[in-house]
Each structure stands twice: as structure tokens, then as C-alpha cells.
Residue, then its C-alpha position, 0 to 999 in steps of 0.5 A: x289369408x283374404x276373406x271375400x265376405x260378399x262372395x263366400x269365398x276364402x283364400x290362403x296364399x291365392x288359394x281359393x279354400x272350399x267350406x262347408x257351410x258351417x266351416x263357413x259360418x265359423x270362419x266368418x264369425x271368427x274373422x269378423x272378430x278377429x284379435x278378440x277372444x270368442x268363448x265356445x258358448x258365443x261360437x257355439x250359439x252363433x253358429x248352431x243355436x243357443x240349445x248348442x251352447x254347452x256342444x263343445x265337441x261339435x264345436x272341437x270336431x269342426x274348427x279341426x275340419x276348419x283347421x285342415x282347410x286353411x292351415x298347413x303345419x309345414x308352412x307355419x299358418x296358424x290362423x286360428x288359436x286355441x285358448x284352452x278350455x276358453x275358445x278360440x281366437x284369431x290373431x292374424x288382423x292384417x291377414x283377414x279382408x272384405x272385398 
């Protein structure tokens, strides 16, 4: 996967991905913190708003959407991990650039 933060524009395997904006706003802050652990409160208040913060099915519903976009069970890709009943994580430092 490489990220072009400048541009909003994301690709997997050269693949230009297109996001929504909050598929957007998710990936980013997932991306940016790439190797840590972002609890659902923390993604949750960044993306939407504190009053959001205790919303983890929205959270859930969307990081699927996300999900759908940039992974593909056949080929393997899990750019975004689970930590069940935590948050979320993405491991894949060396996959995630700024051009």
C-alpha cells in the first residue's frame, strides 16, 4: 500500500482506491499512527467529534467499509488489525509512504 497524504489518494498493488471522506479521515489517522494501537474512543473523537466517542458501531460499520476497499482475503493484505474490544492497529509500517 502507499499513501499520498498530499494528494488524498491511496493505492494497493499500484491500484489507485477510492474513499470516502471518512474512509479517508480513518485510513489517515490509522496510517499516521502506524505500529501503535488507537483505542475506538481516540479513533472515534478524531474522526467524528468527542460527543462520538462511546459510537463503536459506527466505528465497526466503517472500518469494514475501509476494509472492503483495501484488502483482499485471497491475496492475503491485512493492512488493518483488530484488537478486539480495544481498537484497531496498523502493522504494516514499511507499506504506509508520504509522497
Amino acid at each position: 500500500m502507499s499513501i499520498d497524504f498530499k494528494q488524498h489518494r491511496a493505492f494497493v498493488k499500484g491500484e489507485e482506491k477510492y474513499l470516502t471522506r471518512i474512509e479517508w479521515l480513518l485510513l489517515g489517522e490509522l496510517a499516521r499512527n502506524a505500529g501503535r494501537l488507537m483505542p475506538h474512543e481516540e479513533l472515534l473523537t478524531r474522526v467524528w467529534g468527542p460527543e462520538y466517542r462511546n459510537d463503536i458501531q459506527t466505528l465497526r460499520t466503517w472500518i469494514s467499509r475501509l476494509r472492503g476497499k483495501l484488502e483482499s482475503n485471497s491475496s492475503g493484505t491485512d493492512f488493518i488489525r483488530t484488537i478486539p474490544k480495544v481498537g484497531y492497529i496498523m502493522d504494516r509500517l514499511e507499506a504506509v509512504t508520504s509522497e
